[in-house]
C-alpha positions in Angstrom: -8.6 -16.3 -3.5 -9.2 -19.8 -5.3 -7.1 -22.7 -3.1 -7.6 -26.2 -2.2 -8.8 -26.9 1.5 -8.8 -24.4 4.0 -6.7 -21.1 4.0 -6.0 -17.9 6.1 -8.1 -14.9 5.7 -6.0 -12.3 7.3 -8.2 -9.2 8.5 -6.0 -6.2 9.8 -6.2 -4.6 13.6 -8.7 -2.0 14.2 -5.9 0.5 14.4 -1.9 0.8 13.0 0.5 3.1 11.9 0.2 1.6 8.1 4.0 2.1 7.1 5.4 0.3 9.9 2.8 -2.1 9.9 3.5 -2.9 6.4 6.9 -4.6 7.4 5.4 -6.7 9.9 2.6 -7.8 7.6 4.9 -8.5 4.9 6.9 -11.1 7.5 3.6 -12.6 8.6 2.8 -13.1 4.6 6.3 -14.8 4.4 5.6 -17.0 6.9 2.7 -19.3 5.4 -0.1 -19.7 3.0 -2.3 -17.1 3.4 -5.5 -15.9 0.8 -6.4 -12.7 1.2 -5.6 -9.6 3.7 -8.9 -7.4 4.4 -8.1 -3.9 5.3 -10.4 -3.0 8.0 -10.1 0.3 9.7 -13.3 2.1 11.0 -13.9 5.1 12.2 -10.7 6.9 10.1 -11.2 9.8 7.4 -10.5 8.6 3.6 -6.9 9.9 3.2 -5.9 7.7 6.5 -7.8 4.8 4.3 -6.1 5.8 0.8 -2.8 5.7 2.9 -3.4 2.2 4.6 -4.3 0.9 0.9 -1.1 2.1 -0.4 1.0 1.0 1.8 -0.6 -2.1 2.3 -2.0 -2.9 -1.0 1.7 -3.7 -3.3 2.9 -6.1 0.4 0.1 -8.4 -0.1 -0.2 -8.5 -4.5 3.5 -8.9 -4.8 3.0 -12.0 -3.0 -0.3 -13.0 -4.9 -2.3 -12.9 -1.8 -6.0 -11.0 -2.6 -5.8 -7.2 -0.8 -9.8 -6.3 0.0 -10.9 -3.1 1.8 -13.8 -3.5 4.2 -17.2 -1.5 3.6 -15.8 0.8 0.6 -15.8 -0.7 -2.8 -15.6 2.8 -4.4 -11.5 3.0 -2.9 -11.2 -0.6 -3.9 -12.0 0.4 -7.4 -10.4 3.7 -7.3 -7.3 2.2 -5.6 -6.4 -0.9 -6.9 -7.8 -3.4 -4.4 -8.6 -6.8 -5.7 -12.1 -6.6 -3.9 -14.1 -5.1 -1.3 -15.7 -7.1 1.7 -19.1 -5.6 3.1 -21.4 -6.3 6.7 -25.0 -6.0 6.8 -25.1 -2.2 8.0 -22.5 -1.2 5.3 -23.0 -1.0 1.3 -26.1 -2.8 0.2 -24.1 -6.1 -1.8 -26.2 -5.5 -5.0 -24.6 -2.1 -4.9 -21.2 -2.9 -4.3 -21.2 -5.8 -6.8 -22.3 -3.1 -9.6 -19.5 -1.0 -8.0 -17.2 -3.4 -8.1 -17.6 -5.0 -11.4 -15.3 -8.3 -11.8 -13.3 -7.5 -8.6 -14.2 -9.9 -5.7 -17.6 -9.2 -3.3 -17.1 -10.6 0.3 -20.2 -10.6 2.2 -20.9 -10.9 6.2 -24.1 -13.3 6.8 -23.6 -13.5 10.1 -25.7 -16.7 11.4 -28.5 -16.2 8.9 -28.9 -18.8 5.9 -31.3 -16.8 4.7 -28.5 -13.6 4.4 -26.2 -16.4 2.5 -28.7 -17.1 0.0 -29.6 -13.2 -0.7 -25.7 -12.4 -0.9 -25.1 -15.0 -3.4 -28.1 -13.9 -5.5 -26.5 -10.8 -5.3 -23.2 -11.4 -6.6 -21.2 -12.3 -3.7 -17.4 -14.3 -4.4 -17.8 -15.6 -0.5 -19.9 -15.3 2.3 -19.0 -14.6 6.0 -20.8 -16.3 9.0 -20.1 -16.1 12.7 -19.0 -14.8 15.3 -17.5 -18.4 16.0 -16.3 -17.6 19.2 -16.3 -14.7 21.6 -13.7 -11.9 20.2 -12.5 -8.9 21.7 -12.0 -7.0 18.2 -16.1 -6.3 17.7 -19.2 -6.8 19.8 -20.3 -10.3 19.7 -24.2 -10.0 18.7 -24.4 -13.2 17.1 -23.0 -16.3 18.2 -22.6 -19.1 15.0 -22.6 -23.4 15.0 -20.4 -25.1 12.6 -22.7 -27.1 11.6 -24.1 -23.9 9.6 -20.5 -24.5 8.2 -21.5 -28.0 6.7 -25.0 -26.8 5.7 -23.6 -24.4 3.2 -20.5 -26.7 2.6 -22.9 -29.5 1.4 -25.4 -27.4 -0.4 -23.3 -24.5 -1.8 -20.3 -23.9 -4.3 -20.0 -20.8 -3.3 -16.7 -20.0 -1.0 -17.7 -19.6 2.9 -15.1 -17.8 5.7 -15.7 -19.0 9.3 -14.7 -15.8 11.3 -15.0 -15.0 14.9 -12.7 -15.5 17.6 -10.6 -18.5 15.9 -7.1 -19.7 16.7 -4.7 -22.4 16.4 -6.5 -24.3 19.6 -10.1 -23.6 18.4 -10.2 -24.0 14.6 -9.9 -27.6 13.8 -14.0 -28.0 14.0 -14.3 -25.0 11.6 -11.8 -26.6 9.2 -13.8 -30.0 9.5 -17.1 -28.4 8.9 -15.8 -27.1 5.5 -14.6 -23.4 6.0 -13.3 -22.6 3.0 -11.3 -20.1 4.7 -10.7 -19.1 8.5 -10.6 -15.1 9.1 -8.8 -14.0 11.9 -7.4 -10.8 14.1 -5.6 -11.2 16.8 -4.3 -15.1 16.9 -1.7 -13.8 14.2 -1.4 -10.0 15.1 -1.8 -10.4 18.9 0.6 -13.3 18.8 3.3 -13.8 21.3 5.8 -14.7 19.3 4.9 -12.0 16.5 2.3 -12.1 13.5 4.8 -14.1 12.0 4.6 -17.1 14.7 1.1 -16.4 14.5 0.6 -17.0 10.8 2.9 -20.3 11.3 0.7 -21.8 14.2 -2.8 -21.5 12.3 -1.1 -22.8 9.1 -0.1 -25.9 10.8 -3.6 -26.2 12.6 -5.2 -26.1 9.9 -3.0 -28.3 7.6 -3.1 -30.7 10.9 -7.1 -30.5 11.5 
């Protein structure tokens, strides 16, 4: 996931039909410069999971572009997966960085400096913070400042992803601030245009920011 400036973190909808979705996140992937995709289905039994991964998993590494699978680093091992990305209620990080060996460890911090500190002693590749913004796609229990953003920017090497809520209209203080990368749902997937359009208009707000 190592880039210069600010990229797209693409996290996938709660819920898909993986083979057809594969098509339409292979266009979106076309469309601009995007990091990483992070599988994120909840609530789904571990063959529905193993058959996301492999449909999902070959779209994004064909096109160099980091595939993580939210809360499980045993399938990202097991499956291929360049990483796994895990919250506060999910896999302990010390765990799933002795899981996951060299493979990337993304870790949600929510607000909490404090959290950021602990996951980078723990082996963490990034660290999460927000919500940013309201967002429909999880309850909002914590709402972040950017300025937490410049904090770790300034005192930190370690990559940080602004998450929350964020779109092409919203996301130019997040890109000042120093988000390393900007995760989002639904401004690419929810998209009027199509993920595609979607993946075009927060490339060029944040290359414009």
């Amino acid at each position: 996931m190592a880039g210069d400036g600010c990229r797209l973190y693409l996290i996938t909808p709660p819920a898909f039909d993986p083979l057809p979705f594969a098509d339409l996140m292979a266009m979106a992937l076309d469309a601009g410069d995007v990091a990483c995709v992070q599988l994120r289905l909840k609530d789904v039994d571990d063959d529905a999971l193993r058959r996301a991964i492999d449909a999902l998993r070959p779209v994004a590494q064909s096109r160099g572009v980091a595939f993580l699978i939210n809360d499980r680093p045993d399938l990202a091992v097991a499956h291929g997966c360049d990483g796994a990305h895990v919250g506060q209620d999910d896999t302990p990080a010390a765990v799933a960085r002795k899981i996951l060996g060299d493979l990337q460890l993304g870790v949600t911090c929510h607000t909490s400096r404090d959290l950021a500190f602990e996951a980078g002693e723990a082996g963490a590749d990034y660290v999460a913070f927000g919500a940013f913004f309201p967002t429909t796609t999880k309850d909002t229990k914590f709402l972040a400042e950017p300025e937490i953003l410049a904090w770790w920017h300034e005192m930190m090497e370690l990559p940080c992803v602004a998450i929350g809520g964020i779109d092409a209209q919203n996301c130019a203080p997040l890109v000042q601030a120093g988000a390393d990368f900007l995760a989002v749902v639904g401004a690419v997937w929810n998209h009027p245009d199509g993920p595609a359009a979607g993946v075009r208009a927060m490339c060029s707000a944040i290359a414009s920011a």
